[in-house]
C-alpha positions as CSV (number, residue, x, y, z in Angstrom):
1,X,145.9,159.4,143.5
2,X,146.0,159.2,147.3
3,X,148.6,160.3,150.1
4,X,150.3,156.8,149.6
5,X,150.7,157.1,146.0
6,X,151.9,160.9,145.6
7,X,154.5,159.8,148.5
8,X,155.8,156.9,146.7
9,X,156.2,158.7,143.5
10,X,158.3,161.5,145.1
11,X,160.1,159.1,146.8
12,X,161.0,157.4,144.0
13,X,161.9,160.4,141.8
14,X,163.3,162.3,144.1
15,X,165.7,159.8,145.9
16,X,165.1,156.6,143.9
17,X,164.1,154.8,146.8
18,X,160.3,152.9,147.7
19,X,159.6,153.4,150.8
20,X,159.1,150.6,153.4
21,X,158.4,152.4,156.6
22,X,155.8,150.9,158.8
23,X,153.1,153.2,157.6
24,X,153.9,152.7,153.8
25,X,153.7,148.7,154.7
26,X,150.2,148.6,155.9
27,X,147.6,147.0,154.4
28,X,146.0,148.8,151.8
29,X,142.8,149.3,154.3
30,X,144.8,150.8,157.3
31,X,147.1,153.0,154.9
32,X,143.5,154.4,153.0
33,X,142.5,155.5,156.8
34,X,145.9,156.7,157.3
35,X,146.0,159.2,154.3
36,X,142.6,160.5,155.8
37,X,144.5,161.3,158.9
38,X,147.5,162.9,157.6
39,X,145.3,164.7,154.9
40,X,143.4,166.2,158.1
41,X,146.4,166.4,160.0
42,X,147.6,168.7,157.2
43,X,144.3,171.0,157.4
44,X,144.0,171.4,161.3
45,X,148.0,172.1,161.6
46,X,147.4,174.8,159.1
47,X,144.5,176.3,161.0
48,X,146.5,176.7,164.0
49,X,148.7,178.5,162.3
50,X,146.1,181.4,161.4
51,X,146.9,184.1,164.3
52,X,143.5,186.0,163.1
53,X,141.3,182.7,164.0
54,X,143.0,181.9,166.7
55,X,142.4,185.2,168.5
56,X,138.5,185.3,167.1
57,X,137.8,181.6,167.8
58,X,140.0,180.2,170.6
59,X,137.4,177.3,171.5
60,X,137.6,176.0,168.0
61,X,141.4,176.4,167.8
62,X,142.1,174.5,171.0
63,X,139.6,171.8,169.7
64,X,141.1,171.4,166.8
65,X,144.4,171.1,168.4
66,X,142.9,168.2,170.4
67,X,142.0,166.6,167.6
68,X,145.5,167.3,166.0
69,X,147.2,165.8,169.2
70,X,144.8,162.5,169.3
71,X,145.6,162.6,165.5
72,X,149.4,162.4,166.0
73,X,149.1,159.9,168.7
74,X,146.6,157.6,166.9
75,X,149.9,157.7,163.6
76,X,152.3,157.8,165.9
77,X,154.4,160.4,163.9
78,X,156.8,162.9,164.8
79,X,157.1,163.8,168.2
80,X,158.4,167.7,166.9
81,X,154.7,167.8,165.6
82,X,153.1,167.2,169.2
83,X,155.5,169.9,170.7
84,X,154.3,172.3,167.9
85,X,150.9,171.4,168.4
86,X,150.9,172.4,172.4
87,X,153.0,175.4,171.6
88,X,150.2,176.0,169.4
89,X,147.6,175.7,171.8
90,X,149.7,177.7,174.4
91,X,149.3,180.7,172.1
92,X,145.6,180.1,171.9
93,X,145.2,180.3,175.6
94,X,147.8,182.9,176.7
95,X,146.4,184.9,174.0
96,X,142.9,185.4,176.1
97,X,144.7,185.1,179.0
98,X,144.4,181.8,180.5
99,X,147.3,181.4,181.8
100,X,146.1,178.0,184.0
101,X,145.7,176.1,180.9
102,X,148.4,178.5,179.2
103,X,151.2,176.8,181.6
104,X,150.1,173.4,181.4
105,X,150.4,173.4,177.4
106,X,153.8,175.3,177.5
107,X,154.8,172.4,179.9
108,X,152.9,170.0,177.5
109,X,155.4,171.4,174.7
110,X,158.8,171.9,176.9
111,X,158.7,167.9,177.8
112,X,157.8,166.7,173.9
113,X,160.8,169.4,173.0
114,X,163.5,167.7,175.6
115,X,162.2,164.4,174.3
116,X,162.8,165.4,170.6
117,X,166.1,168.0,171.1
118,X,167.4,167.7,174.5
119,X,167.4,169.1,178.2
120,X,169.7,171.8,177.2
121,X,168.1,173.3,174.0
122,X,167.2,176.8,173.4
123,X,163.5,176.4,172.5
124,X,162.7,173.9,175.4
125,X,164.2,176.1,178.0
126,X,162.3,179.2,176.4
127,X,159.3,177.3,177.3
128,X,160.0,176.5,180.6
129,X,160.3,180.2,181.0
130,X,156.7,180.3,180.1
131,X,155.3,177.3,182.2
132,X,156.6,179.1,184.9
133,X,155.0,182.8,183.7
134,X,152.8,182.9,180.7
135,X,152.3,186.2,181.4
136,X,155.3,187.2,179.9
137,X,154.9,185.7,176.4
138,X,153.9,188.7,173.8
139,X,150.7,187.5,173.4
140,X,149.6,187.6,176.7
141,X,145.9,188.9,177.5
């Protein structure tokens, strides 16, 4: 059973509802390709979330958070995600102390955050605190 299927059934039995969203509507072609996404969405965003990997193997971690972001993008899904993939790749770079590319992520991830939560919440001004010094995030260098 794919992606489509398992969400449809939880749907259904946990809210008594089929879903109609504009992914679920998709011909059965474009939602097949879709489940291949979000199944590798899954297994990247879960990589990035391994601190040990990211510290031995920055390159690929930063990779595969390209690929994450394009990933998102191409779906068009949650917006939270793209911030939490930038934060992500922040801590890659800040981590071995690039703090060029460190800044422009956290900024990447402080303008998704406003988009998703506002000018005037917590986590977004945090990370303007660390576009403007990346240094000072605990995982710096």
């Amino acid at each position: 059973m794919g992606a489509y299927n398992e969400r449809q059934q939880h749907l259904k039995q946990n809210f008594g509802f089929d879903c109609t969203c504009e992914i679920c509507k998709k011909p059965v072609s474009a939602r097949t390709i879709s489940d291949k996404s979000f199944k590798e969405i899954r297994r990247l965003d879960q990589g990035l979330s391994d601190r040990a990997r990211l510290m031995i193997y920055p390159e690929k971690c930063l990779a595969n958070a390209q690929t994450l972001l394009q990933l998102l993008e191409i779906e068009n899904i949650a917006k939270i995600l793209l911030a939490r993939t930038y934060y992500d790749a922040f801590q890659v770079a800040i981590a071995h102390a690039d703090q060029a590319r460190a800044s422009i992520f956290a900024k990447r991830a402080h303008d998704m955050r406003k988009v998703c939560d506002g000018d005037d919440n917590p986590e977004a001004e945090r990370l303007m605190g660390s576009v403007a010094n990346p240094a000072s995030h605990m995982l710096f260098g």
